[in-house]
N, C-alpha and C positions, 0 to 999 in steps of 0.2 A: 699748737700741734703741727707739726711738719706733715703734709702730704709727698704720699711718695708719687711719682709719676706714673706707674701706671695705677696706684688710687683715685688720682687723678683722672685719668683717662677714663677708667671703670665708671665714676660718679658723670663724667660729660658725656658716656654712651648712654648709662640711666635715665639723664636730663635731658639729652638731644638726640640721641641717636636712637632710640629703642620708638619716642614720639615721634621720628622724622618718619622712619618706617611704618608706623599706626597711621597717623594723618596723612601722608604722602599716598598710602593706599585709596585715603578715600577721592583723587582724583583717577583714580581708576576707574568708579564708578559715577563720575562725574556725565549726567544727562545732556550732552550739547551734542548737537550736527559738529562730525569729524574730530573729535576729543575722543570720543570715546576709545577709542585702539592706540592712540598717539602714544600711551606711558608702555604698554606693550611693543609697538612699534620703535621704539629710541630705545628699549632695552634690548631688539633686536640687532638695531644697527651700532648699538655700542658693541657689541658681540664681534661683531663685523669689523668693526674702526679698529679694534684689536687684534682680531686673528693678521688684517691683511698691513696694518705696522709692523705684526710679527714675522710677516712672509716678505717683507722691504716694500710694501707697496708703496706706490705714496699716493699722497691724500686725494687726489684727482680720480685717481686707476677705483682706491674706496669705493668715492660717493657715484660713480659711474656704474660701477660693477652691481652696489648693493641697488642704483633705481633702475636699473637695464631694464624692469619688464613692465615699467610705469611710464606713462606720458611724460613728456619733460614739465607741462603745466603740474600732472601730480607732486611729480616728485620735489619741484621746489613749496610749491602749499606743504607738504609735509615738509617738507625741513624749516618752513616758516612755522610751523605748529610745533615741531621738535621746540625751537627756541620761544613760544610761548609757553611751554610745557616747564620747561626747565626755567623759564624766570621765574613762573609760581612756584614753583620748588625752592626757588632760591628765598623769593618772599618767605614761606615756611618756616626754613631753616633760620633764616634772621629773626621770624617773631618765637620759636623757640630758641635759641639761644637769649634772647633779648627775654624772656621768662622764666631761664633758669639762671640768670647773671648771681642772685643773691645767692640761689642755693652754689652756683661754683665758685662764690668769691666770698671771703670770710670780711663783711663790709666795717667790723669793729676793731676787727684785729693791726696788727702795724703795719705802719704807715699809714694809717687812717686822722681824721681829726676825734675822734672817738676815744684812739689811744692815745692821742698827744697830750687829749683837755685832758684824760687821768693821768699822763704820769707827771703834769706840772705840778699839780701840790705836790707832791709824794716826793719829788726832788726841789720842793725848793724854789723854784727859778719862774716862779708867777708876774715877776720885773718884768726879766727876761721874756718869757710871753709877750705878756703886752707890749715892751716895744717890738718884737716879731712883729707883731697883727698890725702896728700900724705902720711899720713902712713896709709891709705884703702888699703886692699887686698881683693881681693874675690876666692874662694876656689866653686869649683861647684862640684854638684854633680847631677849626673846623674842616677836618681832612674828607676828597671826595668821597663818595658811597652812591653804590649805584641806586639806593632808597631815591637820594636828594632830586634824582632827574623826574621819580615820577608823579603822576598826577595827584590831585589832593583827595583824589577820589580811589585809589590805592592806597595812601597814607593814610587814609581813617580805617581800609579793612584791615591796614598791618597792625594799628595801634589797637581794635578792637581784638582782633588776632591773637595779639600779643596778653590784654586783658584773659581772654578765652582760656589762653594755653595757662595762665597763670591761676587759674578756679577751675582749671580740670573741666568743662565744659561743652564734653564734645558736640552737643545737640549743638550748640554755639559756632564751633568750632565747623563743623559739619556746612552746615550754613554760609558763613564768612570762606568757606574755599570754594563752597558753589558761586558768591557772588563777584571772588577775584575771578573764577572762572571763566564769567563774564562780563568783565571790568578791562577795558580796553587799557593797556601799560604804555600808549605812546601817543601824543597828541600832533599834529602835523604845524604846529608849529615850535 
């Protein structure tokens, strides 16, 4: 069955986009010292980064204009908290996607080994296979991702994360964003 694109599209907002928004809310009410306003505060200054790209600003005139009535120490904690804010978001995003892979990809359909082992009897050429298989190699490669820089202690909340999102489990789910929340994403060496 042929998907059309935006069928497509429709089923990867149902799978990721409609949960991004569900779960990404509940760092809103995420309980930390100076978290709490941050997702409120970056939807502010997204507001901002676009009105004044729209008026020619450039990006200095922005980030000046929007902390003009903050201390200079505020305003950069907040834009450090801005980019803590938004790496968890980004974690998110990757363990749902990474949750709905099976439901947006038809894993038996062609180009699969699923459909190659069925259509080798069916035409015949089961020889043919087998010499395939054995002079097949496969050579991997492992393209960066910004996953692979972090701690191992992030990588087991994305992996249980990922389990979470995949058994609907928000109490789970709930949980595992309170504890990225405070799971430090960078280690000083």
């Amino acid at each position: 069955m042929i998907q059309t694109l935006s069928g497509q599209l429709e089923r990867f907002q149902n799978a990721v986009g409609v949960k991004f928004q569900l779960y990404n809310s509940l760092f809103l009410s995420l309980p930390f010292y100076g978290i709490d306003k941050t997702g409120i505060l970056l939807s502010l200054f997204a507001t901002s980064c676009e009105e004044g790209f729209a008026t020619g600003k450039s990006p200095t005139e922005i980030i000046e204009g929007s902390f003009a009535e903050r201390d200079p120490g505020d305003a950069l904690d907040l834009l450090f908290r801005f980019v803590q804010y938004v790496e968890r978001q980004v974690v998110l995003f990757d363990a749902l996607e990474d949750a709905a892979f099976a439901e947006m990809n038809d894993l038996t359909g062609s180009g699969t080994l699923t459909q190659l082992e069925a259509g080798v009897p069916q035409n015949d050429r089961l020889a043919e296979f087998k010499q395939q298989l054995e002079e097949f190699s496969v050579r991997l490669v492992l393209p960066a991702h910004p996953t692979q820089f972090y701690p191992g202690s992030v990588l087991g909340i994305i992996n249980d994360l990922d389990s979470a999102i995949t058994a609907n489990d928000v109490t789970t789910i709930n949980t595992l964003l309170q504890q990225l929340g405070r799971t430090p994403f960078f280690t000083r060496q």
